[in-house]
PLY file of the C-alpha trace (Angstrom):
ply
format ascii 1.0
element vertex 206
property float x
property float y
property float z
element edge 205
property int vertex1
property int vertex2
end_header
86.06 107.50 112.74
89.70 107.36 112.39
91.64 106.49 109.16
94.43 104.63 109.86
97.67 104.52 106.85
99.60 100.81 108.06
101.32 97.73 106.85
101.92 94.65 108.18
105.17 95.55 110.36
105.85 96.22 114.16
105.57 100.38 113.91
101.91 99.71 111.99
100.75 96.92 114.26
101.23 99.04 116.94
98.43 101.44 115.62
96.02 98.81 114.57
96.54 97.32 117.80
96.10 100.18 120.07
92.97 101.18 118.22
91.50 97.83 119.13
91.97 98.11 122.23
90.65 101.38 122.73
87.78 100.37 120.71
87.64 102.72 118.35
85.69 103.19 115.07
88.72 103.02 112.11
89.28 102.34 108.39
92.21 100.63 107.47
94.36 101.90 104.48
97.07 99.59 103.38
100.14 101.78 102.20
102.76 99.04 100.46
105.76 100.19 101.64
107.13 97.61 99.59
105.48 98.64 96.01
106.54 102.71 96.78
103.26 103.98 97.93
104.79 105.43 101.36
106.58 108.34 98.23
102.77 109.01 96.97
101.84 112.93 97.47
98.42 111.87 99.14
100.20 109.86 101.60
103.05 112.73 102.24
100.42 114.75 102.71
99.59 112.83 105.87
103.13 111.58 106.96
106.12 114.16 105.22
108.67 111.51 106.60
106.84 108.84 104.15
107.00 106.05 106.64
103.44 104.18 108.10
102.03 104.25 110.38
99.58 107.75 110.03
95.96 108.42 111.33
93.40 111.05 110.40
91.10 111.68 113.03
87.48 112.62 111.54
86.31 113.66 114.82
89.15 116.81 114.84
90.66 116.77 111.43
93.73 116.18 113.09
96.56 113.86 111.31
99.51 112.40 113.07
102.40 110.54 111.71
105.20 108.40 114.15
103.48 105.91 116.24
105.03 107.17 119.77
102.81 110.28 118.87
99.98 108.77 118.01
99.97 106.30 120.82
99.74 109.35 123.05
97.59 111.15 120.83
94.81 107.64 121.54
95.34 106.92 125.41
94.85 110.89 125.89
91.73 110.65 123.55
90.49 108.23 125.34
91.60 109.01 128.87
93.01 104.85 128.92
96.00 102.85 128.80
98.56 104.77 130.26
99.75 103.08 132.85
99.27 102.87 137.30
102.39 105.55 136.59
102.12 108.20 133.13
105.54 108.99 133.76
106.82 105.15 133.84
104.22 105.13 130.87
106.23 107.63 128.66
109.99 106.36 129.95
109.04 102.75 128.99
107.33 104.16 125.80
110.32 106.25 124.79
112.56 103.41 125.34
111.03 101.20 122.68
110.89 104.32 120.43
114.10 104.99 120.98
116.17 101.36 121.45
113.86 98.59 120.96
112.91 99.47 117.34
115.50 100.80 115.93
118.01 98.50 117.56
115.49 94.87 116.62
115.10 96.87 112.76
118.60 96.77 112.34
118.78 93.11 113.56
116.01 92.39 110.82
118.37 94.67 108.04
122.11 93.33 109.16
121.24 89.31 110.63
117.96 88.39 108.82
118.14 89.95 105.25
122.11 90.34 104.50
124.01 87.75 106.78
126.99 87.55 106.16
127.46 91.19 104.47
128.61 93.22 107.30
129.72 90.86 110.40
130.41 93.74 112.93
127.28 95.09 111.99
125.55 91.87 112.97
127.73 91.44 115.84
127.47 94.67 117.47
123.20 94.79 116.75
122.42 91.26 117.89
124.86 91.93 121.37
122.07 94.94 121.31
119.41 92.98 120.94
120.38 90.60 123.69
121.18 93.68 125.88
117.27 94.90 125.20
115.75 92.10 125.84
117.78 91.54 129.26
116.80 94.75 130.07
113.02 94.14 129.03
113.28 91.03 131.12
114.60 92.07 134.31
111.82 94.97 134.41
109.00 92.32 134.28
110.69 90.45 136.78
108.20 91.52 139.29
105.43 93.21 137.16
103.12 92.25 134.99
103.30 94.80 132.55
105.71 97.99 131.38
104.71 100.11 133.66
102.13 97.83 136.24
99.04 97.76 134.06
98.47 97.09 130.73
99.68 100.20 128.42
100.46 101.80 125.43
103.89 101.13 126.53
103.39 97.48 126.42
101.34 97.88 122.73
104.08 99.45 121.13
106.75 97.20 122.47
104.80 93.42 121.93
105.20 93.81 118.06
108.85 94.15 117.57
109.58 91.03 120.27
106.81 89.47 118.17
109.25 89.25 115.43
111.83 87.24 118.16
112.37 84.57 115.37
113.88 87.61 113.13
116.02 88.25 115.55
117.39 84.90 115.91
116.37 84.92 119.89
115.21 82.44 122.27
112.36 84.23 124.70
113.31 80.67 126.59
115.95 82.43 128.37
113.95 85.43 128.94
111.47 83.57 131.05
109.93 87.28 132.07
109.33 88.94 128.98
107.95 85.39 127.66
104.83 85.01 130.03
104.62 88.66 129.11
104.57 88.28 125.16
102.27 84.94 125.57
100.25 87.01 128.05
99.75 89.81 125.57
99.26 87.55 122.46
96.24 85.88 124.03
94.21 89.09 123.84
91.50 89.37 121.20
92.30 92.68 120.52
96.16 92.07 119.91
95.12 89.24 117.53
92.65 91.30 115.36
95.26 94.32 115.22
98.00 92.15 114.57
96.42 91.02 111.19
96.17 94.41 109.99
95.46 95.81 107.27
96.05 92.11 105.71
96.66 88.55 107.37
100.20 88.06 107.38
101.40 84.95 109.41
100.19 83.72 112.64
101.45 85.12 115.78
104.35 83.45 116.77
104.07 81.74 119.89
106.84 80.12 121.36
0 1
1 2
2 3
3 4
4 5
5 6
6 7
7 8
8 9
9 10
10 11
11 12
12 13
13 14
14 15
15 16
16 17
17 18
18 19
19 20
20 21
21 22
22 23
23 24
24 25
25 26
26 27
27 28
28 29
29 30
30 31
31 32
32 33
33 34
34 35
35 36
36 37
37 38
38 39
39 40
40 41
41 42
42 43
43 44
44 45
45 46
46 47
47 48
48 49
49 50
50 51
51 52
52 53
53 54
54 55
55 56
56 57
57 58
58 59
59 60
60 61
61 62
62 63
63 64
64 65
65 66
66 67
67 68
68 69
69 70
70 71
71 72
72 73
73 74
74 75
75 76
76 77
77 78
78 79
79 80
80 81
81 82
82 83
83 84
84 85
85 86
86 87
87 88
88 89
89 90
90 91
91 92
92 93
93 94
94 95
95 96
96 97
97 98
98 99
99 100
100 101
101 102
102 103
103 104
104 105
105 106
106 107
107 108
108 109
109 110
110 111
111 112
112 113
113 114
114 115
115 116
116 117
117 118
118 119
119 120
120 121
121 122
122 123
123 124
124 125
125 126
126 127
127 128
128 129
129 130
130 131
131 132
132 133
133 134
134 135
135 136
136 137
137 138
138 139
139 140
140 141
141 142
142 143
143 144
144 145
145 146
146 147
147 148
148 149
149 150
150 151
151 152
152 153
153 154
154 155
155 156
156 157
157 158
158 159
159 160
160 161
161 162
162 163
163 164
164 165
165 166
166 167
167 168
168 169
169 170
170 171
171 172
172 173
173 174
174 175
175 176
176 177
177 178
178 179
179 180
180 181
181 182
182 183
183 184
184 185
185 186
186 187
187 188
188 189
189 190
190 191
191 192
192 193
193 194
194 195
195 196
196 197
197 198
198 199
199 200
200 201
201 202
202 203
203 204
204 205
């Protein structure tokens, strides 16, 4: 059994997601990052940088915080999910921990919740978002997936593009990385993750 520390956003989705897919015995704890509970000792206890998602693992007594880290931490527990390539597995992985999130979450910060506050802020993160997604895009050209098959690279990227509409982008000109997203989104497992630990919205579809 696995306890799993989430909220209803891209970086906790991932988690919920992956551990559906894996198939995995969890219990969900919702940590309102909204009402402060991230600050709580018990939860620092799991995850010192106070952000979600976390995951106690019964089986080892091992707890992991950042969801790169934990991603690996699953697909190596469960020998699955990493890719025809683990090497184009971790570079496709990295670059969503390392662009694709943060770049999208400042989209979500600068164009969706303060418009108008900071326009070369907005300017300069949406270009980046456009960049990403070209880039995204132009790898799936001739693949299916991140890295060939279906992998933890592709879990932890699907929720941020899932929040396109945040972004104020139109998958329609990413033809690629849209028969990707619908692709993913059609998987049972993605669905029941993706309302975790609470139903939220539907998935977007476009």
């Amino acid at each position: 059994m696995i306890d799993l520390y989430t909220w209803p956003t891209p970086n906790g989705r991932k988690i919920s997601i992956a551990l559906e897919e894996f198939a995995l015995d969890y219990q969900v704890h919702a940590i309102d990052i909204g009402g402060g509970q991230q600050f709580e000792e018990s939860f620092l206890a799991i995850s010192p940088n106070n952000k979600i998602p976390a995951i106690v693992d019964n089986d080892t007594g091992r707890h992991l915080m950042e969801s790169g880290a934990i991603l690996l931490y699953l697909a190596e527990k469960c020998d699955a999910f990493l890719g025809e390539d683990k090497w184009q597995t971790m570079e496709w992985l990295m670059l969503q921990v390392g662009g694709v999130g943060p770049m999208l979450g400042q989209v979500h910060h600068f164009v969706k919740y303060n418009a108008g506050k900071a326009p070369y802020a907005e300017q300069r993160f949406f270009q980046e978002a456009q960049r990403l997604y070209g880039v995204l895009d132009k790898r799936l050209q001739d693949r299916e997936y991140l890295s060939g098959s279906y992998s933890i690279a592709d879990m932890a990227t699907w929720p941020w593009i899932s929040r396109y509409e945040w972004q104020n982008m139109d998958l329609k000109i990413y033809p690629n990385l849209m028969r990707w997203y619908r692709k993913i989104a059609a998987r049972g497992a993605v669905q029941r993750g993706y309302d975790c630990p609470h139903f939220m919205n539907p998935i977007p579809i476009p």
